[in-house]
C-alpha positions in Angstrom: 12.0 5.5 10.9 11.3 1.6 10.5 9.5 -0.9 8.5 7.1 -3.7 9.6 4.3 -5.2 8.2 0.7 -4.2 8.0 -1.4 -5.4 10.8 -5.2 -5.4 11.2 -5.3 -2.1 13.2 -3.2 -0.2 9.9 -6.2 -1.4 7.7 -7.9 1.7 7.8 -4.5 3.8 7.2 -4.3 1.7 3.9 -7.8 2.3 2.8 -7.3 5.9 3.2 -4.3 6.2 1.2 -5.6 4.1 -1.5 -8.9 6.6 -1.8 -6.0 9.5 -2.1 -4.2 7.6 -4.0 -7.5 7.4 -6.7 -8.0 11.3 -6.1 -4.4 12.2 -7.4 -5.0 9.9 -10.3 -8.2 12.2 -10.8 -10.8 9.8 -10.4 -14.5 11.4 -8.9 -15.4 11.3 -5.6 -17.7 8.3 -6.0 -14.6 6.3 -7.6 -12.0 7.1 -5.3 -14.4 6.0 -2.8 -13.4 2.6 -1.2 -15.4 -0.2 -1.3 -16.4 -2.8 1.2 -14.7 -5.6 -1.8 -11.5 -3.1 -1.6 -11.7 -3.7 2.5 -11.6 -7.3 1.9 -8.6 -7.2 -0.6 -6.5 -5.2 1.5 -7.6 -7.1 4.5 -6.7 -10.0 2.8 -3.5 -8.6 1.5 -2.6 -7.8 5.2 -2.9 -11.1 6.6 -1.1 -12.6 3.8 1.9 -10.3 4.6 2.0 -8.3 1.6 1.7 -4.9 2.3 4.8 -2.9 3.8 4.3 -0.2 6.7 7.1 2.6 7.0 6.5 4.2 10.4 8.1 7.9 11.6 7.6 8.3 15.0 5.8 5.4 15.8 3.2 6.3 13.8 2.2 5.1 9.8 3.8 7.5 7.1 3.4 5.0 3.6 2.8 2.3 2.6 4.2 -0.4 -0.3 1.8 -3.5 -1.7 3.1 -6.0 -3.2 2.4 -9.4 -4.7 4.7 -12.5 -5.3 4.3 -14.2 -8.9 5.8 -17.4 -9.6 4.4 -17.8 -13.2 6.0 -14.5 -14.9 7.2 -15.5 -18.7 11.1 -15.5 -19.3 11.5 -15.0 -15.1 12.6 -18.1 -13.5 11.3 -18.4 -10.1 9.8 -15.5 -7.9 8.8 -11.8 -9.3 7.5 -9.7 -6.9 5.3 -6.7 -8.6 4.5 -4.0 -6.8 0.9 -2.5 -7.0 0.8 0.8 -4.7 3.6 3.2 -3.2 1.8 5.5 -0.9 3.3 8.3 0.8 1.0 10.6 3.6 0.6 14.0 1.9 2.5 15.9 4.9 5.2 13.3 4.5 5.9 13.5 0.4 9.4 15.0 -0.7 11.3 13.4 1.6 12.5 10.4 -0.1 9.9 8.0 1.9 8.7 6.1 -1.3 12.3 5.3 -2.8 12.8 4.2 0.8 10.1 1.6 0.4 
């Protein structure tokens, strides 16, 4: 098991887990559905180095996306907020997602 960060090639990976990700929060087909404006966010979000890759076997098994705030009322300094855990169906109940 290890952690990296996204690169380009995990893009589709991501998109795919946020479209599940919108299916188990019961959204229809045509809203789960990504977008081409959600593959320029998360493209985006890659490059900038906030999304989180945990890998089993060399191969992508969730995912963590995060942003960094640094204008948060009553925080000083940096608050990071997380905005998606996403663990591959054939990989959930194993303790991946506390892991990220």
């Amino acid at each position: 098991m290890s952690f990296r960060d996204a690169r380009a090639d995990d893009l589709r990976f991501v998109l795919d887990g946020l479209a599940d990700n919108r299916r188990i929060e019961g959204r229809s087909p045509e809203a789960a559905a990504c977008t081409d404006a959600d593959e320029a966010e998360y493209a985006a979000r890659i490059a900038a180095g906030t999304v989180r890759i945990l890998e089993i076997d060399d191969q992508p098994a969730a995912f963590l996306s995060y942003a960094l705030d640094f204008e948060v009322m009553y925080v000083a300094g940096a608050f990071l907020w997380i905005d998606l855990v996403y663990v591959r169906a054939s990989m959930r109940g194993r303790g991946l997602g506390k892991r990220l």
